[in-house]
ZAFIPA-828897 format. One record per residue: y, x, z of N, C-alpha, C in turn. Coordinates in steps of 0.02 Angstrom, whole numbers, plus 50000, padded with zeros to 5 digits. Each point is the difference from the previous one (the first is absolute). Layout:
// ZAFIPA-828897
YXZYXZYXZ/...
END
This chain:
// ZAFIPA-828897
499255192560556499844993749969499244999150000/499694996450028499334994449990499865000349929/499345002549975499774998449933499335000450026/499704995749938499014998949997500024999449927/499645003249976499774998849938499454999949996/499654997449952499294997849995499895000049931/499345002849997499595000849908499365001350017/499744999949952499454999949971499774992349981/500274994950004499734992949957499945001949924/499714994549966499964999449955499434995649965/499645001749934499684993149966499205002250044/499694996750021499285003950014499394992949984/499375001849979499704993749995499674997450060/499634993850003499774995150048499465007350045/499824998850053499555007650040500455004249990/500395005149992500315005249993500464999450062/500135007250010500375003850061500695002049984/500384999650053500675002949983500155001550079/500545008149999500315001050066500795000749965/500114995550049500614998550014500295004750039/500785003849978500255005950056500774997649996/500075000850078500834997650014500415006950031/500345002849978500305006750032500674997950035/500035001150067500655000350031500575004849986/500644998650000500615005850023500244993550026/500405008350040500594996550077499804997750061/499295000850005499974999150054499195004250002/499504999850075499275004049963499614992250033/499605001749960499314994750020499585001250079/500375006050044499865000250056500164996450042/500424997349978500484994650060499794994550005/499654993449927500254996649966499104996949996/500194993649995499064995949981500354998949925/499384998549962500315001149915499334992649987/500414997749965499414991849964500035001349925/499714997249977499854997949931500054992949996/500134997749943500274991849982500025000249918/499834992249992500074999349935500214994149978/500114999449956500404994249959499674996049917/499604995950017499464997049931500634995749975/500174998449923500454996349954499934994350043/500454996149994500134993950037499674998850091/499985004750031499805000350071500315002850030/500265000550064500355001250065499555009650014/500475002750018499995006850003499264999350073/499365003549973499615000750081499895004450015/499675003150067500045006550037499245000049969/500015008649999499215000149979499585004750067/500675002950022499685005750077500465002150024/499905003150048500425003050037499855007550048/500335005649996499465007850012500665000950042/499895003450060500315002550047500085006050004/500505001850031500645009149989499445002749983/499415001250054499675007250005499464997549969/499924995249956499514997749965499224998150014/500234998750063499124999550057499914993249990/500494994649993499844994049995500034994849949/499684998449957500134995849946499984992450018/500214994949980499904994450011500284997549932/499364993049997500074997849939499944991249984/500464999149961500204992249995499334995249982/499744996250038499594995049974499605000349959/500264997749947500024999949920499935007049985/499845004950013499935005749978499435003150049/499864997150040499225002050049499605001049967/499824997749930499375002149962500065006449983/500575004450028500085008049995499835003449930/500144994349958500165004449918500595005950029/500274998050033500865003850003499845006150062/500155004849977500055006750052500725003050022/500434998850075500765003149962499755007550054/500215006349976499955005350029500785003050006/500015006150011500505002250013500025009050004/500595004149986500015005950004500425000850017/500155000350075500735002650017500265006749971/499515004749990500365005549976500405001249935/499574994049961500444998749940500694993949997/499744997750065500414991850007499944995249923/499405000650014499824995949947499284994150040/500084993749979499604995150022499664999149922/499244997350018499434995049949499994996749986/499844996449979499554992749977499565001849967/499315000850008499424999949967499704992549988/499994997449919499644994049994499255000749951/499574997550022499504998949976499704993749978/499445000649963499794993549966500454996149953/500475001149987500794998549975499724990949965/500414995850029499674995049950500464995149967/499944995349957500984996949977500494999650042/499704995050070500744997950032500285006650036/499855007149983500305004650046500695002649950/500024995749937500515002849957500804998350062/500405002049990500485001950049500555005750001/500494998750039500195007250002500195001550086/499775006949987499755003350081500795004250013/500004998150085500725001750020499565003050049/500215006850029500025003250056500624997950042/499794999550066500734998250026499965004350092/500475002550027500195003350035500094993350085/499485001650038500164995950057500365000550053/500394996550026500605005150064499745002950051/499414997650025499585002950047499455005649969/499695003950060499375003549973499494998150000/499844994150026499474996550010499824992149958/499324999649979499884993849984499884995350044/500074993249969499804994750045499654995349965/499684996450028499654992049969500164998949959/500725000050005500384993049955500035007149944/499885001149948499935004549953500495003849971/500394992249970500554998449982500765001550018/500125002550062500394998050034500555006950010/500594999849992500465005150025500145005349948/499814999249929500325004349974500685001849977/500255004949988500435002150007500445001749921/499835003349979500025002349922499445000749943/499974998949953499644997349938500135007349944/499445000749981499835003449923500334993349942/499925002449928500244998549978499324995749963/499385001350015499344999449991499745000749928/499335000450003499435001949926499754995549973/500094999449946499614993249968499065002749994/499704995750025499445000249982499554994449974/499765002349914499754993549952499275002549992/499654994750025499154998049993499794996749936/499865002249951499854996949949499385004249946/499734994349969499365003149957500155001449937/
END
């Protein structure tokens, strides 16, 4: 069985850091490109990156080029990142790791995932 779980969200203030960790079972993160995505109250679920099997290639959504967002990876743990920085209101959300069918990223950021975490709430507030 396919599982991702993901933690470390939680309350953090405006500038403040948080890493985000998504751990695989059932399958290894050798095979597999792994994204991060998130979901703000009343907005449409968006891609925030996208990190490939062997983790050589990151690619990252638009809207997230100002590279607050870091996603890394440890295959040995099969565990994927999200490093966010500068943390500021509209990043309140909750963060889904999600499992891509291919090993590779593409442009389109967004595109081809496969299975979903259950994701982390993360609240920006003073």
């Amino acid at each position: 069985q396919l599982l991702l779980a993901e933690s470390g969200g939680g309350s953090v203030q405006p500038g403040g850091s948080l890493r985000l960790s998504c751990v695989a079972s059932g399958f290894t993160l050798d095979d597999v490109a792994m994204g991060w995505f998130r979901q703000a109250p009343g907005k449409e679920r968006e891609a925030i990156g996208c990190i490939s099997n062997s983790g050589v290639t990151t690619n990252y959504e638009a809207s997230s080029a100002e590279r607050r967002f870091t996603i890394s990876k440890d295959n040995a743990k099969n565990k994927v990142y999200l490093q966010i920085h500068s943390l500021k209101f509209e990043d309140n959300a909750v963060y889904y790791c999600a499992r891509r069918v291919f090993s590779y990223c593409v442009t389109s950021v967004g595109t081809r995932f496969g299975s979903w975490g259950h994701g982390t709430q993360v609240t920006v507030s003073s």
